[in-house]
LUMKOL-686203 format. One record per residue (C-alpha): y, x, z; residue in three letters; chain; residue number from 1. Coordinates in steps of 0.5 Angstrom, whole numbers. Layout:
N
    yy    xx    zz residu chaine num
     Y     X     Z    ALA      A NUM
...
//
This chain:
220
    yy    xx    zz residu chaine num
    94    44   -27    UNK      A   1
    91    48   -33    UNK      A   2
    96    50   -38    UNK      A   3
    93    52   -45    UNK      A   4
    94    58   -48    UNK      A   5
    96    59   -55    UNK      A   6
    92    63   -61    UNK      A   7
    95    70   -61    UNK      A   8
    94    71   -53    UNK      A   9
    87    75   -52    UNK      A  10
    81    71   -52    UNK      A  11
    81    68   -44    UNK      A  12
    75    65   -39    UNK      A  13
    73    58   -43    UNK      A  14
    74    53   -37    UNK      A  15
    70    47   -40    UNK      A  16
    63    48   -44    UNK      A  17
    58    43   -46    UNK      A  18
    52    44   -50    UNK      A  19
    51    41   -56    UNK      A  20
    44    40   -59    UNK      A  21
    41    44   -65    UNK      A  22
    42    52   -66    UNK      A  23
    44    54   -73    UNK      A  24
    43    61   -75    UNK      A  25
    40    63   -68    UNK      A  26
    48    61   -65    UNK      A  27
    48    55   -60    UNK      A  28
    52    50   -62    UNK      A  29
    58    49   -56    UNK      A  30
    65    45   -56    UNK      A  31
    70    48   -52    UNK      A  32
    75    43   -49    UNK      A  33
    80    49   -47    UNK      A  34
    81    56   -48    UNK      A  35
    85    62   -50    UNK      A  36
    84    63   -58    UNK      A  37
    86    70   -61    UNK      A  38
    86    72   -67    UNK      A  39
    81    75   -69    UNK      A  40
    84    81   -73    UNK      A  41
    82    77   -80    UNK      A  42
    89    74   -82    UNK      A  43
    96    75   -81    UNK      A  44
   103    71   -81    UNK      A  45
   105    71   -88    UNK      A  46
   113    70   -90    UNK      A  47
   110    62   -92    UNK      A  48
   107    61   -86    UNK      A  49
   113    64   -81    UNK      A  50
   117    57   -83    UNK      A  51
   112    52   -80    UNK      A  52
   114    56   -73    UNK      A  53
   118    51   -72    UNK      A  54
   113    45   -75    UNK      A  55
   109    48   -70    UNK      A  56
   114    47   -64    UNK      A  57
   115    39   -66    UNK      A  58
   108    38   -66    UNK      A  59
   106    42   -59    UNK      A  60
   108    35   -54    UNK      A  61
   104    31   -58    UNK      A  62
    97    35   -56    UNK      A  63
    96    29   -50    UNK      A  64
    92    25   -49    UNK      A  65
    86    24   -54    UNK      A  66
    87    31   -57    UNK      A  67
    89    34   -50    UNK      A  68
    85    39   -53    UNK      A  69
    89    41   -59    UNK      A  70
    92    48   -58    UNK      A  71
    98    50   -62    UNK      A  72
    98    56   -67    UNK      A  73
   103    62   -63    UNK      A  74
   104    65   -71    UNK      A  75
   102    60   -76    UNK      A  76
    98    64   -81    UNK      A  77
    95    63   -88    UNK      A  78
    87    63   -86    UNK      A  79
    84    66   -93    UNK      A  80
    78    68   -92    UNK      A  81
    75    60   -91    UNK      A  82
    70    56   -97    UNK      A  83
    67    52   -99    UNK      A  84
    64    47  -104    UNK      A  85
    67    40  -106    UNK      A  86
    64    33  -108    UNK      A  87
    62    37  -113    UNK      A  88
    59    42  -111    UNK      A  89
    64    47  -114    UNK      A  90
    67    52  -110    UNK      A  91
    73    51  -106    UNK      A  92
    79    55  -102    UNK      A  93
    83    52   -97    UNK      A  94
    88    53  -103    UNK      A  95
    86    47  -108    UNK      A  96
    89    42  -102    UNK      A  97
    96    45  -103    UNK      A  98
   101    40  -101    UNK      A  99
    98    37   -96    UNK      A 100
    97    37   -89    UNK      A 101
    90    37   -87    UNK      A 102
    85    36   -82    UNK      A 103
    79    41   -83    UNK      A 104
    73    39   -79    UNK      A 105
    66    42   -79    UNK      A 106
    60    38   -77    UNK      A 107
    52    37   -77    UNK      A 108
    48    32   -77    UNK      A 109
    45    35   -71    UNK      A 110
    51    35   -67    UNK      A 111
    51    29   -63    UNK      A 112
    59    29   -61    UNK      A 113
    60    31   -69    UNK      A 114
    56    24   -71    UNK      A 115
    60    21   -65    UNK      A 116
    67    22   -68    UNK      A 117
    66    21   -76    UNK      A 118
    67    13   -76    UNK      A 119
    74    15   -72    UNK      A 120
    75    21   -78    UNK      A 121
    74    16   -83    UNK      A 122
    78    10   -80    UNK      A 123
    84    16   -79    UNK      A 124
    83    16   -87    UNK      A 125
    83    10   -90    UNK      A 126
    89     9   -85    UNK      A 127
    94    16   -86    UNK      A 128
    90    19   -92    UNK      A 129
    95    20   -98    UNK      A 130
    98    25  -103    UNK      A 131
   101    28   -96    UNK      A 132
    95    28   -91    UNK      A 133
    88    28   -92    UNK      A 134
    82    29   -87    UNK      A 135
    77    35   -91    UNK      A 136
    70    33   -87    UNK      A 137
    66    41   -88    UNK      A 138
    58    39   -86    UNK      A 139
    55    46   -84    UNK      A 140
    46    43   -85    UNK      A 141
    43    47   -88    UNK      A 142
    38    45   -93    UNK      A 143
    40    40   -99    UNK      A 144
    46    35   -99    UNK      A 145
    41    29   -98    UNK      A 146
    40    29   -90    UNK      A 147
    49    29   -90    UNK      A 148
    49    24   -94    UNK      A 149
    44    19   -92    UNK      A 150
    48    20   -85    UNK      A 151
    54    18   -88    UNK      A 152
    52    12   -92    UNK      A 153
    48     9   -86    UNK      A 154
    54     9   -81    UNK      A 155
    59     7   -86    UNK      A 156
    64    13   -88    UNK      A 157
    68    10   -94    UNK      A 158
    73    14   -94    UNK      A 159
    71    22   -94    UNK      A 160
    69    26   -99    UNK      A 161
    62    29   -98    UNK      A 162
    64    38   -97    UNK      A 163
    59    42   -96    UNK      A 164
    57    49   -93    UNK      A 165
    50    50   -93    UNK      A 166
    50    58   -91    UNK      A 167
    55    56   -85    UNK      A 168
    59    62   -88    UNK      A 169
    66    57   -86    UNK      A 170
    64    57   -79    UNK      A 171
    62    65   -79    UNK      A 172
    69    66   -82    UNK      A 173
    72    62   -76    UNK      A 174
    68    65   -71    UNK      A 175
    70    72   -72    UNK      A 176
    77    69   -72    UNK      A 177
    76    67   -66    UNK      A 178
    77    59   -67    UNK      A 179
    70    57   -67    UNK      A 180
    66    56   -62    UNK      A 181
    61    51   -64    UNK      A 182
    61    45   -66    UNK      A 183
    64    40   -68    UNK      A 184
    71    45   -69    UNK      A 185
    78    41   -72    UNK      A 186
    84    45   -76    UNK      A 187
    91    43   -77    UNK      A 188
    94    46   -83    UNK      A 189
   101    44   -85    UNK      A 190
   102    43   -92    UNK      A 191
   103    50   -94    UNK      A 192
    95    52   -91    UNK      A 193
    98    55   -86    UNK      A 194
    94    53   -79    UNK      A 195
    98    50   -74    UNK      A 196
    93    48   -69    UNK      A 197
    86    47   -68    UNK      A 198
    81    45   -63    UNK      A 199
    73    45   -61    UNK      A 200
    70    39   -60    UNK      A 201
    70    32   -61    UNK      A 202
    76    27   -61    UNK      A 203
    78    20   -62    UNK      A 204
    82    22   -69    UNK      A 205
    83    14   -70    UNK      A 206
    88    14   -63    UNK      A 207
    94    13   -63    UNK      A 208
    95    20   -60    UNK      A 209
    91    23   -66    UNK      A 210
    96    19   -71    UNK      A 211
   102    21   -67    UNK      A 212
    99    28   -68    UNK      A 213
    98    28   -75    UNK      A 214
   105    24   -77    UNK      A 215
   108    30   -73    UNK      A 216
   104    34   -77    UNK      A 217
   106    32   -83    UNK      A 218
   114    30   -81    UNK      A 219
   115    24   -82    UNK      A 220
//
């Protein structure tokens, strides 16, 4: 059995790697099912972040099942470096979700498994979404917001709001702090910001392993 190594160990072999279509940047889009996740260099554990230690802790069992591929954070930490625009298309920091447990996923229209998994993020949030939780969609196309909208009026997404990237410069951000690989990539912060697990790859986030993940996140 393969056990899952947590961020903060030094980078280890990837054991399961699919291609994804679509380049961006010149970088090929992957989703990684498990590895080891290091920390990149970039951040480290603030006093805040050393309190969801055992937050972190509670939640480990719970990454089974559909989000077996969930790792948990070794050292929480406040991930700073990480923006992006808004519905309204002004700036934002993982600061303004404050007070919230949140489930920060990059996607592109051109990712095939990100497509696949939006209608289970849009189900996770009108079912759990609430002044205590909230799914935070970051789409990385480059180009206008057009293609990302169009894409989601057609599927039916009602219940997510529209963030946007078009510089892929939250992904970057990511990758140097060895927690992107590709796309679609899902982070799990508590509600101080602090990250508590992540994972590459997509997910049924409207399973009843994925609602268990997020109650424990949340503490309820």
């Amino acid at each position: 059995m393969t056990t899952k190594k947590p961020f903060g160990l030094p980078s280890g072999k990837l054991i399961a790697i699919a291609a994804v279509a679509g380049v961006v940047a010149g970088a090929a889009a992957v989703y990684v099912k498990e590895t080891g996740i290091g920390n990149g260099g970039g951040e480290t554990a603030s006093a805040e972040c050393k309190l969801a230690r055992d937050r972190t802790a509670g939640i480990t069992p719970l990454m089974k099942g559909q989000v077996a591929a969930m790792v948990a954070a070794s050292e929480p930490r406040k991930l700073t470096g990480v923006s992006f625009n808004g519905p309204d298309g002004k700036p934002l920091t993982l600061d303004h979700f404050a007070g919230k447990t949140v489930l920060l996923n990059l996607w592109a229209t051109w990712c095939v498994p990100c497509r696949e998994e939006m209608p289970a993020l849009n189900a996770l949030e009108k079912q759990m979404g609430s002044d205590k939780f909230q799914v935070v969609p970051v789409n990385i196309d480059s180009g206008d917001d057009e293609k990302p909208k169009a894409f989601l009026s057609e599927i039916g997404v009602d219940a997510l709001q529209l963030y946007r990237d078009n510089t892929i410069a939250v992904f970057n951000s990511l990758k140097k702090e060895g927690l992107a690989f590709g796309l679609p990539v899902t982070l799990l912060l508590d509600d101080k910001g602090c990250l508590i697990s992540a994972m590459n790859g997509p997910a049924a986030w409207d399973s009843d392993d994925a609602k268990a993940l997020i109650k424990g996140a949340i503490g309820s």
